[in-house]
MDAnalysis code that builds the backbone (N, CA, C; Angstrom):
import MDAnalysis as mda
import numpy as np

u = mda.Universe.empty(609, n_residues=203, atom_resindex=np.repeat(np.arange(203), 3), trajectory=True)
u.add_TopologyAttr("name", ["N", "CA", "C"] * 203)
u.add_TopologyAttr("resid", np.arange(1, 204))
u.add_TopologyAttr("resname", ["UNK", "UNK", "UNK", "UNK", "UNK", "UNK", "UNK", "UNK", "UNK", "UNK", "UNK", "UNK", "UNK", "UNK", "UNK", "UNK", "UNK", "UNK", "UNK", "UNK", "UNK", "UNK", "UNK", "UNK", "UNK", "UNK", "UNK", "UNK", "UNK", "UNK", "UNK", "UNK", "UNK", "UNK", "UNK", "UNK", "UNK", "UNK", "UNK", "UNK", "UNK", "UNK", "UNK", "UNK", "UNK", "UNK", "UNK", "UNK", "UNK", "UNK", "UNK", "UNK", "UNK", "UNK", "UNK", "UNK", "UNK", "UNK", "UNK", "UNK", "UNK", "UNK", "UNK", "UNK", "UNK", "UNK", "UNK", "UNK", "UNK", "UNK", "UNK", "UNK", "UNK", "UNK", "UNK", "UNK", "UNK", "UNK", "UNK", "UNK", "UNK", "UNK", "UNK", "UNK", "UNK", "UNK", "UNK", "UNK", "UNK", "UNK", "UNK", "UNK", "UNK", "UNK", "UNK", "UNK", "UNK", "UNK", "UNK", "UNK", "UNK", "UNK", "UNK", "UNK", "UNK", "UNK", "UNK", "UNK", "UNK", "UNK", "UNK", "UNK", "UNK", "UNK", "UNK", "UNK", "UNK", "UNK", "UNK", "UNK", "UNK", "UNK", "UNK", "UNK", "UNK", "UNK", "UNK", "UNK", "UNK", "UNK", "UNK", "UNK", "UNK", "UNK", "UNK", "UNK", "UNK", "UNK", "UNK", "UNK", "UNK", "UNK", "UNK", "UNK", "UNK", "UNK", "UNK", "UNK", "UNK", "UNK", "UNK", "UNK", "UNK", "UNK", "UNK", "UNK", "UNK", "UNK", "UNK", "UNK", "UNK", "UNK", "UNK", "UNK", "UNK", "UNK", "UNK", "UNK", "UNK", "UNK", "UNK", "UNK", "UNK", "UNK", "UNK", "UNK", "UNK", "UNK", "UNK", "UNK", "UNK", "UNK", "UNK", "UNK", "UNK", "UNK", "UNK", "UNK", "UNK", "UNK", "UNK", "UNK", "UNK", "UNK", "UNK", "UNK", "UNK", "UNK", "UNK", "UNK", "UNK", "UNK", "UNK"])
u.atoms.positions = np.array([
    [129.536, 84.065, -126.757],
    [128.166, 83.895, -126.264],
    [127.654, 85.223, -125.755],
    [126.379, 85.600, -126.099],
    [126.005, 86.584, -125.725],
    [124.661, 86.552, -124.975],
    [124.219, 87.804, -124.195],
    [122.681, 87.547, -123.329],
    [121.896, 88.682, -123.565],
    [120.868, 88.634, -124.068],
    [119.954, 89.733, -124.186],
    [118.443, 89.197, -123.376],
    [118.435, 90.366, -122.603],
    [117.174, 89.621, -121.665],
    [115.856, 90.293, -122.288],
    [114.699, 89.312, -122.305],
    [113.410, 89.643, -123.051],
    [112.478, 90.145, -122.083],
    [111.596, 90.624, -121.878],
    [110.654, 91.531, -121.071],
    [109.701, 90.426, -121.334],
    [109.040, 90.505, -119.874],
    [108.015, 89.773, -119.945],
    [106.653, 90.090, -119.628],
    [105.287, 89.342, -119.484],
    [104.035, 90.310, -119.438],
    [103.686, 89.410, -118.322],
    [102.795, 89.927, -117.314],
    [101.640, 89.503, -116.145],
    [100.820, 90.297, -116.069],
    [99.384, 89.194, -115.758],
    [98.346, 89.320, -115.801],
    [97.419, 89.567, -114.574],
    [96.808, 90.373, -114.302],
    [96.431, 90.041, -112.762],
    [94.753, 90.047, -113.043],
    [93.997, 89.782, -111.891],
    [92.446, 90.072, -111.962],
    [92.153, 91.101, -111.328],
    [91.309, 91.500, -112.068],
    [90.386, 92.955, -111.660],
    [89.083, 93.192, -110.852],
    [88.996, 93.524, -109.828],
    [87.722, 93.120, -109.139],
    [86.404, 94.106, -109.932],
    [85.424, 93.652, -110.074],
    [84.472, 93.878, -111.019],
    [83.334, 95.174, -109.915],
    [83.145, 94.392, -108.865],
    [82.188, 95.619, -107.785],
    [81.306, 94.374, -107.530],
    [80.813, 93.779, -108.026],
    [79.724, 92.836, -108.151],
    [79.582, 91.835, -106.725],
    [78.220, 91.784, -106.543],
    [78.564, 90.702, -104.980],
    [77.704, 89.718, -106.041],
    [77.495, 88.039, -105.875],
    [77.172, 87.162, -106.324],
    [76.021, 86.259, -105.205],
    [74.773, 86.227, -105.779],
    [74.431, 85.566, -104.522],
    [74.298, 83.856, -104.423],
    [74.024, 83.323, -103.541],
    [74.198, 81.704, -103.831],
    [73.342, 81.096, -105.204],
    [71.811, 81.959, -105.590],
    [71.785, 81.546, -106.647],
    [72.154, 81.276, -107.625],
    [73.139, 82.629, -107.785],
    [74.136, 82.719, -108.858],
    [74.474, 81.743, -109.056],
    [75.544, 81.496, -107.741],
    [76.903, 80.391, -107.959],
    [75.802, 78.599, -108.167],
    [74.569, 78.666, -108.301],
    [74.079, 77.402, -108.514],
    [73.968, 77.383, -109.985],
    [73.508, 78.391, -110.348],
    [73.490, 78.707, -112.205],
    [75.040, 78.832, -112.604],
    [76.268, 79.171, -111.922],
    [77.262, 78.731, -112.612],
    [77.966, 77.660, -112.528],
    [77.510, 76.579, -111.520],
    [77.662, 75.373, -111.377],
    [78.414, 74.629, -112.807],
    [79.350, 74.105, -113.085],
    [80.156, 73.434, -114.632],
    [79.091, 72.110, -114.524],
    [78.886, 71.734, -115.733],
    [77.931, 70.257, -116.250],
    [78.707, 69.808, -115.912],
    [78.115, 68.135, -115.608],
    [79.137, 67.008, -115.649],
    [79.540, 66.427, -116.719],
    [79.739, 65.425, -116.796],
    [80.801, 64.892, -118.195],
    [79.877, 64.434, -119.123],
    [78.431, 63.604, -118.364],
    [77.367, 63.395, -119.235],
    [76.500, 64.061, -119.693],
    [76.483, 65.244, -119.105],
    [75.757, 66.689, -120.295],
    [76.700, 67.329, -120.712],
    [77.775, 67.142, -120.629],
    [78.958, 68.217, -121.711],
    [78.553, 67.276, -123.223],
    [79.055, 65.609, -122.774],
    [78.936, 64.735, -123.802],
    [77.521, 64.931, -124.717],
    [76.280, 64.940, -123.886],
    [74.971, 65.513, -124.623],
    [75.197, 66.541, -125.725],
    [75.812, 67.556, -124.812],
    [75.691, 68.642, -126.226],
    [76.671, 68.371, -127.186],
    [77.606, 67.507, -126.973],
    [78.554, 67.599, -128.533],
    [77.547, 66.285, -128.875],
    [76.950, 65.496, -128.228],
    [76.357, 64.943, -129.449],
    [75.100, 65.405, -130.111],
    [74.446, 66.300, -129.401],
    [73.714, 67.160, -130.210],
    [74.087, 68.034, -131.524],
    [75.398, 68.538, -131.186],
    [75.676, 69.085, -132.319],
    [75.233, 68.830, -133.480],
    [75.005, 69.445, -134.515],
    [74.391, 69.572, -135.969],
    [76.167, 68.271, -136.768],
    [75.556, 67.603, -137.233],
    [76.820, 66.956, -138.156],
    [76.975, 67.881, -139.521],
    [78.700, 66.773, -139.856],
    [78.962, 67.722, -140.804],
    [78.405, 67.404, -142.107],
    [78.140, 68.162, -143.136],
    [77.546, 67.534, -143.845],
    [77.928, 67.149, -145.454],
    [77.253, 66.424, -145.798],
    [77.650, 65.267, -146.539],
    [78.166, 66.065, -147.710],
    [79.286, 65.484, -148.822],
    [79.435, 66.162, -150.106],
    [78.778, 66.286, -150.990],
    [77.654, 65.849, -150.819],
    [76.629, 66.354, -152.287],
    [75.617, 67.696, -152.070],
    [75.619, 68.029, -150.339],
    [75.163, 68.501, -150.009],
    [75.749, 70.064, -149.928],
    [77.364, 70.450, -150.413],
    [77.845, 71.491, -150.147],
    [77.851, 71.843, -151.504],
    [77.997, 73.050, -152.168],
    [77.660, 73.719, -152.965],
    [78.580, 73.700, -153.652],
    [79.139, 73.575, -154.781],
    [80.665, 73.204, -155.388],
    [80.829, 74.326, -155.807],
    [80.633, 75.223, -155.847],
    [80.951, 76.878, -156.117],
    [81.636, 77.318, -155.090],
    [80.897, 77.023, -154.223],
    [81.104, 77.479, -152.601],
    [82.367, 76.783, -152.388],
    [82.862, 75.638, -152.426],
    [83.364, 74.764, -152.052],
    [84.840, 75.383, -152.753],
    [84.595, 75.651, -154.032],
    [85.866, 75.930, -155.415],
    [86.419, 77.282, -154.570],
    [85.419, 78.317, -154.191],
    [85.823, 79.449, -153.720],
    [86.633, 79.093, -152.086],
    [86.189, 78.249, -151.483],
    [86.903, 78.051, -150.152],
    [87.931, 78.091, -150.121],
    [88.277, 76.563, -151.487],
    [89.510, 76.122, -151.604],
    [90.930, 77.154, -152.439],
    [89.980, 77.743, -153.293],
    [90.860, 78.884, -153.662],
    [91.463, 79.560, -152.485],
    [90.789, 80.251, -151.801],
    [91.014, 81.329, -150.423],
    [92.250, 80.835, -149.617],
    [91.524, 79.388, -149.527],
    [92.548, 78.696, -148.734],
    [94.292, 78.801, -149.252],
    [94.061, 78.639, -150.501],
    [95.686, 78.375, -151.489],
    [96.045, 79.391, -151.172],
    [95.539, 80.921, -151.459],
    [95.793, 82.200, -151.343],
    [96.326, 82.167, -149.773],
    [95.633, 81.815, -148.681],
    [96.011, 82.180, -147.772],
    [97.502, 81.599, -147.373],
    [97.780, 80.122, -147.539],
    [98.928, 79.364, -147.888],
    [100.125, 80.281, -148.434],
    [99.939, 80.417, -149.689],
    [100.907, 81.291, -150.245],
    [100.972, 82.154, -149.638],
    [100.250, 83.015, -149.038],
    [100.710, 84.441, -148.093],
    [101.355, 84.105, -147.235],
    [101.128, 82.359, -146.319],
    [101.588, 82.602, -144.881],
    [103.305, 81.973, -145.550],
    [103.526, 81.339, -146.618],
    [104.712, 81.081, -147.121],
    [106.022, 82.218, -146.958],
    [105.462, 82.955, -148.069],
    [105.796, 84.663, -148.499],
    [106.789, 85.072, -146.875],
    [105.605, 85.153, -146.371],
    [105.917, 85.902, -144.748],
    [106.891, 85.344, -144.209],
    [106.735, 83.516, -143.748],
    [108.002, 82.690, -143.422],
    [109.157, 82.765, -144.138],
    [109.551, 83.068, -145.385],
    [110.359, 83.504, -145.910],
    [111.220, 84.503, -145.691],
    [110.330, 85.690, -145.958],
    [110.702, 86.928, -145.387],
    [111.105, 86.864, -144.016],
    [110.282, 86.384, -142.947],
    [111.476, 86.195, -141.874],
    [112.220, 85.584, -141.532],
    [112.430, 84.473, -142.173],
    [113.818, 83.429, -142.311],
    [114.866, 84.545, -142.864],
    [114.607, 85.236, -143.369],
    [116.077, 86.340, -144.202],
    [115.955, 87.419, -143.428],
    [115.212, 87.599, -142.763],
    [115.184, 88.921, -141.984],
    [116.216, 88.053, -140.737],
    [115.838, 87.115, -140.481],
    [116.993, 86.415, -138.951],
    [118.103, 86.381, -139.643],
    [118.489, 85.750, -140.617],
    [119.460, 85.289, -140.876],
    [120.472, 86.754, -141.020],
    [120.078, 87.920, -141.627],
    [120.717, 89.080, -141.754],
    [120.867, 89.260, -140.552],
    [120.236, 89.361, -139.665],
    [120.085, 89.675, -138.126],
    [121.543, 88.869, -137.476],
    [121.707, 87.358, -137.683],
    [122.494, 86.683, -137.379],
    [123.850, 86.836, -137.907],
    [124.076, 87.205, -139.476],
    [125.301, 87.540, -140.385],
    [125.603, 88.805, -139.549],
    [125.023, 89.835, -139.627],
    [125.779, 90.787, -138.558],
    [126.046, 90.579, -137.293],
    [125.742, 89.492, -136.739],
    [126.355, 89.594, -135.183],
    [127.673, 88.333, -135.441],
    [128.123, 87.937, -136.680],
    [128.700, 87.082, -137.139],
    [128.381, 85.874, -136.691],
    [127.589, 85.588, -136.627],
    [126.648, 84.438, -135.901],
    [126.218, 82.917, -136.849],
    [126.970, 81.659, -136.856],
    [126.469, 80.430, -137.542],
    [125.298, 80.650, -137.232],
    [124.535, 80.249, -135.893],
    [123.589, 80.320, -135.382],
    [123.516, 80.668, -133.943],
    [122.380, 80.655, -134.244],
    [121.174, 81.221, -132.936],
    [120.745, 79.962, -131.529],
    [120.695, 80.396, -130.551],
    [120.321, 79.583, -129.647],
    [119.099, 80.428, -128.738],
    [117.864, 80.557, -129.065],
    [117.102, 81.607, -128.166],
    [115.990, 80.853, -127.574],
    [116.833, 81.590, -126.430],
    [115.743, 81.064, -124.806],
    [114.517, 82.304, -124.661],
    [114.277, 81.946, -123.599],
    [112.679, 82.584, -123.393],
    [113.376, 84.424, -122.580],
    [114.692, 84.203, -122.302],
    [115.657, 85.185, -121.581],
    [117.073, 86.028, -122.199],
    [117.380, 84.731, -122.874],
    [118.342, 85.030, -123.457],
    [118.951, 84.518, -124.928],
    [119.394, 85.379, -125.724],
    [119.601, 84.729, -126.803],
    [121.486, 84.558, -127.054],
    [121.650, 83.531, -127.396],
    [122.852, 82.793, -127.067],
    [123.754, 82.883, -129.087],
    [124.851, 83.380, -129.073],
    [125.562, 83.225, -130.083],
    [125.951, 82.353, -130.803],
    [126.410, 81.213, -131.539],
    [126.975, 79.950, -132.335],
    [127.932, 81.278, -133.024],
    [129.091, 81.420, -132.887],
    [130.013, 81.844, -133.583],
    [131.059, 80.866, -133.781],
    [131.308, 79.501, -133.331],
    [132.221, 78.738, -133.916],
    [130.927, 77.754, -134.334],
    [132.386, 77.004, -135.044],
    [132.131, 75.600, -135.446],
    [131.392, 74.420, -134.340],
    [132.183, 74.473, -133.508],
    [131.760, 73.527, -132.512],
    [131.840, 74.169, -131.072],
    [130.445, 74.332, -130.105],
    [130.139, 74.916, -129.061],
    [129.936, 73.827, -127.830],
    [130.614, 73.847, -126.731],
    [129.912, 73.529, -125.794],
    [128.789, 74.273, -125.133],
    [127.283, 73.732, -124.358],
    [126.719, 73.403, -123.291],
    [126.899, 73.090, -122.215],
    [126.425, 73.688, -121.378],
    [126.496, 73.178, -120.374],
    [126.331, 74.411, -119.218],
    [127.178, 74.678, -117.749],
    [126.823, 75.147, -116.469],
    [128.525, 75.611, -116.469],
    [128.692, 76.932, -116.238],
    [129.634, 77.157, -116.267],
    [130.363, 77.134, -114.640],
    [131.483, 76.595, -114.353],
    [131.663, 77.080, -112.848],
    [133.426, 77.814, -112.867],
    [133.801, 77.848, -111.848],
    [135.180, 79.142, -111.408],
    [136.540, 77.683, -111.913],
    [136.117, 77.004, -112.095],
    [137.137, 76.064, -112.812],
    [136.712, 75.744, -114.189],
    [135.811, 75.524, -114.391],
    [135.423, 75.273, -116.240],
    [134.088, 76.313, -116.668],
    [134.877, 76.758, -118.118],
    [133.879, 77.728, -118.796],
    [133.273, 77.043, -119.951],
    [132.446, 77.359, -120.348],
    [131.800, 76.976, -121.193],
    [131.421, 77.862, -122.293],
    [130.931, 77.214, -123.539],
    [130.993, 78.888, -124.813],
    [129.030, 79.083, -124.930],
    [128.253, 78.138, -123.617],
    [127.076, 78.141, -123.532],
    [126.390, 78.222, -122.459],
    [126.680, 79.184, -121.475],
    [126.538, 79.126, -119.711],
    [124.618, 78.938, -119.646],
    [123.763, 77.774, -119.494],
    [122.342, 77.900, -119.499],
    [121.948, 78.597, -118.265],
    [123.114, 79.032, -116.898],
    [122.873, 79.505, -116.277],
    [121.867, 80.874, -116.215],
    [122.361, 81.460, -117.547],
    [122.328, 82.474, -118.035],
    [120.771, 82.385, -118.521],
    [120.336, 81.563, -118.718],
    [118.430, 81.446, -119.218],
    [118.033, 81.259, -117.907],
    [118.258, 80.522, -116.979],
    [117.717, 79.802, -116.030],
    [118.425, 78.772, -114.639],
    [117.290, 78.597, -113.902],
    [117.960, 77.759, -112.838],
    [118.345, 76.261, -113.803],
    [120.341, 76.354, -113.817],
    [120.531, 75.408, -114.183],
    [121.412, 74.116, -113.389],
    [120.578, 74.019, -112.301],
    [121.104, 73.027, -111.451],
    [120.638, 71.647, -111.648],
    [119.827, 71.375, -113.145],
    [119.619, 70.043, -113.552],
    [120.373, 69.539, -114.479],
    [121.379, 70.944, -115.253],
    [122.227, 70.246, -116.065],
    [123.562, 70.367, -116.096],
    [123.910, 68.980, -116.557],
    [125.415, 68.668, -116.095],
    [126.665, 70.484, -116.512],
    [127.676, 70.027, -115.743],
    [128.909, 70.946, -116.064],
    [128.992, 70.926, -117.903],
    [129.091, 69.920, -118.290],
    [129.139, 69.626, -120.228],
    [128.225, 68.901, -120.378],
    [127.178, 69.308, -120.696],
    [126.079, 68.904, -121.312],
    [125.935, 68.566, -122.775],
    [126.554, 69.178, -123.566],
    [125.963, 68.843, -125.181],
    [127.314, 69.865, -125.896],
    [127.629, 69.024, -126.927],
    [128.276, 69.610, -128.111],
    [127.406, 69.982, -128.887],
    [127.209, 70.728, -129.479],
    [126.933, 71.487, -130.758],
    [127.928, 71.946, -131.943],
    [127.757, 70.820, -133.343],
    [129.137, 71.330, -134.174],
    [128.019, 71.700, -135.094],
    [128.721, 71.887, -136.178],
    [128.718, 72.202, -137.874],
    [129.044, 71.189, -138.967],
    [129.022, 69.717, -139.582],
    [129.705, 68.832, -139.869],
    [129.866, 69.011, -140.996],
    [130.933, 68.543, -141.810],
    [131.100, 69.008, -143.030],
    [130.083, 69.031, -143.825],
    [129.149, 68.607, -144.192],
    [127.684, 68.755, -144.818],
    [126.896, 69.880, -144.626],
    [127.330, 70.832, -143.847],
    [126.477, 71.953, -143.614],
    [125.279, 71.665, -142.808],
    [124.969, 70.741, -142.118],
    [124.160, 69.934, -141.295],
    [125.098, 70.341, -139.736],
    [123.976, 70.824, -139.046],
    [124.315, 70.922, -137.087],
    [124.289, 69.807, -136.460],
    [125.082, 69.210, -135.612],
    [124.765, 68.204, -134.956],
    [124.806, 67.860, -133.354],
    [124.203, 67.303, -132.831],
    [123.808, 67.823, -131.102],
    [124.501, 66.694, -130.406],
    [125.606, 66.306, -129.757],
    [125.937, 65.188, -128.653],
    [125.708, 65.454, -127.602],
    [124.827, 64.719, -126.795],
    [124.815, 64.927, -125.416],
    [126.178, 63.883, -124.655],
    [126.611, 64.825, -123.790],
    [128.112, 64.062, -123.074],
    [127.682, 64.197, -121.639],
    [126.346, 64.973, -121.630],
    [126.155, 64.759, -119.925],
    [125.458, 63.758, -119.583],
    [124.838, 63.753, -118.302],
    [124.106, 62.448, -117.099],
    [122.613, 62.561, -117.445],
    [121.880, 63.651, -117.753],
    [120.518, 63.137, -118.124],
    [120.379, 63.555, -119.714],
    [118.772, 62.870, -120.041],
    [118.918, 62.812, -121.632],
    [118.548, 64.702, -122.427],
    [119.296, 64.633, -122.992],
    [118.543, 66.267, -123.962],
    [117.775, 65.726, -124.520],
    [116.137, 66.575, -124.719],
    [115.223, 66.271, -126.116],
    [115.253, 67.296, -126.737],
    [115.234, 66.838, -128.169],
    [115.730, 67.235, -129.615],
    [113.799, 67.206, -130.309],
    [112.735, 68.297, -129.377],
    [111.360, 67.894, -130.220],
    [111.001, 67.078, -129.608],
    [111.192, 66.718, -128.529],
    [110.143, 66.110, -127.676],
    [111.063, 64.676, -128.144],
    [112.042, 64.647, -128.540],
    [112.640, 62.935, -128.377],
    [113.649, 62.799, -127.600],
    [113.674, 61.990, -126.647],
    [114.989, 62.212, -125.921],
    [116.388, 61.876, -126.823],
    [117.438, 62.216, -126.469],
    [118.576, 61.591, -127.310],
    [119.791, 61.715, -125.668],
    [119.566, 60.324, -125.432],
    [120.184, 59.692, -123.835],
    [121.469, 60.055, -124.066],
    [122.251, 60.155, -122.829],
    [124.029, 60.296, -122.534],
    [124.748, 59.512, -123.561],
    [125.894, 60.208, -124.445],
    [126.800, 59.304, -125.376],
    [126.060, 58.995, -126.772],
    [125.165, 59.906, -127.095],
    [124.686, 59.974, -128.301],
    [124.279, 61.192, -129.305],
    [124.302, 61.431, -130.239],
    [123.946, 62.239, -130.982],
    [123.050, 62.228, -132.143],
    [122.264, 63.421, -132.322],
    [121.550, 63.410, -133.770],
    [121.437, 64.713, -134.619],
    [121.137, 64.830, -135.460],
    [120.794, 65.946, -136.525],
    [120.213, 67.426, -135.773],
    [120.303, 68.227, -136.001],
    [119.493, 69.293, -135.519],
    [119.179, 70.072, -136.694],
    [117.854, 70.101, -136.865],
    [117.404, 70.837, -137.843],
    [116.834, 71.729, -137.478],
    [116.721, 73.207, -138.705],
    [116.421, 74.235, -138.120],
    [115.214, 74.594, -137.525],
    [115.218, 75.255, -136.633],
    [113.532, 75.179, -135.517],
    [113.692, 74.191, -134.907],
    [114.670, 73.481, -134.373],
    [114.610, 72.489, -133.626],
    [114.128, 73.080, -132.030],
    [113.284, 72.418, -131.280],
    [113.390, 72.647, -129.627],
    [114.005, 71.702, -128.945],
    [115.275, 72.565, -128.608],
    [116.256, 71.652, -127.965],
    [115.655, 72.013, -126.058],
    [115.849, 71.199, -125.153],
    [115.224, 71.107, -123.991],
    [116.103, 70.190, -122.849],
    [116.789, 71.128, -121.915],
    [117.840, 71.099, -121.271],
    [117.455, 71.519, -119.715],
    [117.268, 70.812, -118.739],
    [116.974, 70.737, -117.149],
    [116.228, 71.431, -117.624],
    [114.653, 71.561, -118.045],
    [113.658, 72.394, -117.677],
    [113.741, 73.481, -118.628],
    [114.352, 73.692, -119.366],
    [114.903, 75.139, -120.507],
    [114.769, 74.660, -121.492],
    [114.341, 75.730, -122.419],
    [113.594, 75.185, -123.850],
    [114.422, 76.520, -124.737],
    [115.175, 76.013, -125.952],
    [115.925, 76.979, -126.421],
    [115.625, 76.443, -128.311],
    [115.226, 77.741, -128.932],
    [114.955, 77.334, -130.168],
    [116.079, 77.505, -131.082],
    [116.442, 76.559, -131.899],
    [117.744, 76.222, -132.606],
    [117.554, 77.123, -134.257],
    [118.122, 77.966, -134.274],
    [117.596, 79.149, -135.397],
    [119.099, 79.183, -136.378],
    [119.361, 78.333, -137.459],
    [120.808, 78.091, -137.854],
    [120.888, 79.524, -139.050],
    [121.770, 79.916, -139.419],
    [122.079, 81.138, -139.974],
    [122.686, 80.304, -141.856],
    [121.716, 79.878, -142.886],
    [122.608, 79.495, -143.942],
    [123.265, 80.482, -144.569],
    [123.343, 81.598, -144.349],
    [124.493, 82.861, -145.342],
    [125.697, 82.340, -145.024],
    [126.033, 81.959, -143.358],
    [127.458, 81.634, -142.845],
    [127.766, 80.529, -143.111],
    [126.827, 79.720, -143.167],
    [127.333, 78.425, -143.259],
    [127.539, 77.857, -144.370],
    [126.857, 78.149, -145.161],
    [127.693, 78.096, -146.259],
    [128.798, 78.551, -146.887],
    [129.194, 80.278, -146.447],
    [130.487, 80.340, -146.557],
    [131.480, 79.599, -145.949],
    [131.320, 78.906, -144.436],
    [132.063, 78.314, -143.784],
    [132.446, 77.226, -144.514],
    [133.682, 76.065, -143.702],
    [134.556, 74.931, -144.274],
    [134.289, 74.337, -142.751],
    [133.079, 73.744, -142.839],
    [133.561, 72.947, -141.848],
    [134.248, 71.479, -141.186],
    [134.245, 71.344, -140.495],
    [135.166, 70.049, -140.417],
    [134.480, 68.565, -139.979],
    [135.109, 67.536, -139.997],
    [134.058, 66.299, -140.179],
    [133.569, 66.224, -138.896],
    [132.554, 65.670, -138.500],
    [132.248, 65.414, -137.392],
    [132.387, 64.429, -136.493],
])
């Protein structure tokens, strides 16, 4: 397991010079809910299909495909740009927090809170305050299918994408998964160069 810490950005406000007088602050007064509602129903509607120009329309939809295929291209290219990234650190996969990015060099990893009697091959200490999750929190294997798979063995539930998956159960982890652990959000980035060379074992 490894930790690489990410730099982070803050924002502050800038005082402008400006004094504001009470008129002001009456002209910046926010509408209420029944003139916000006014103007979206004022809005201009959208308009009808006989009414849009089918030239116009052919050219949109072209642009659009074009743009598709570009944003494809790119996801590609950086799916192989990680994965090289990952083959050299000999890495199945990736576990990256908002702090730290975490190794998968075996088959099967524990989770969890490491303490001076039990270690763990996933200390979340290491992202964050992890005093919401258990000592063994979650297995993470490789199952013979080349498929990752997530057991939670601790006291509250892991979500796997916003689904919980409760104590004494497991499911699939697919790649880009957001796995979400006491408050910590870690993106599941699997490496296929290794894993497919790998043999892994049943689950």
């Amino acid at each position: 397991v490894g930790g690489a810490r990410m730099g982070g950005y803050a924002m502050g406000k800038q005082s402008t010079g400006l004094v504001r007088s009470a008129e002001d602050d009456e002209r910046l007064t926010l509408p209420g809910f029944a003139e916000a509602e006014q103007c979206v129903l004022e809005l201009p509607t959208r308009p009808a299909p006989a009414q849009v120009d089918p030239v116009a329309r052919k050219r949109s939809r072209a642009a659009l495909a074009a743009a598709l295929n570009k944003i494809r291209r790119l996801e590609a290219s950086a799916q192989a740009a990680t994965a090289r990234a990952a083959t050299a650190k000999n890495a199945l996969g990736i576990l990256q927090g908002s702090r730290t990015e975490f190794i998968i060099t075996k088959r099967e990893v524990m989770l969890g809170r490491s303490t001076d009697d039990q270690k763990v091959d996933i200390d979340l200490a290491e992202e964050g305050n992890a005093s919401k999750v258990s000592r063994q929190q979650a297995f993470i294997k490789l199952r013979w299918n080349g498929k990752f798979c997530i057991r939670n063995v601790g006291r509250r539930p892991v979500y796997i994408n916003n689904v919980a998956v409760e104590s004494g159960r497991k499911c699939q982890l697919e790649p880009h998964s957001l796995i979400e652990v006491g408050n910590m959000r870690l993106l599941f980035l699997p490496n296929p160069t290794l894993v497919r060379a790998s043999e892994p074992d049943p689950f």
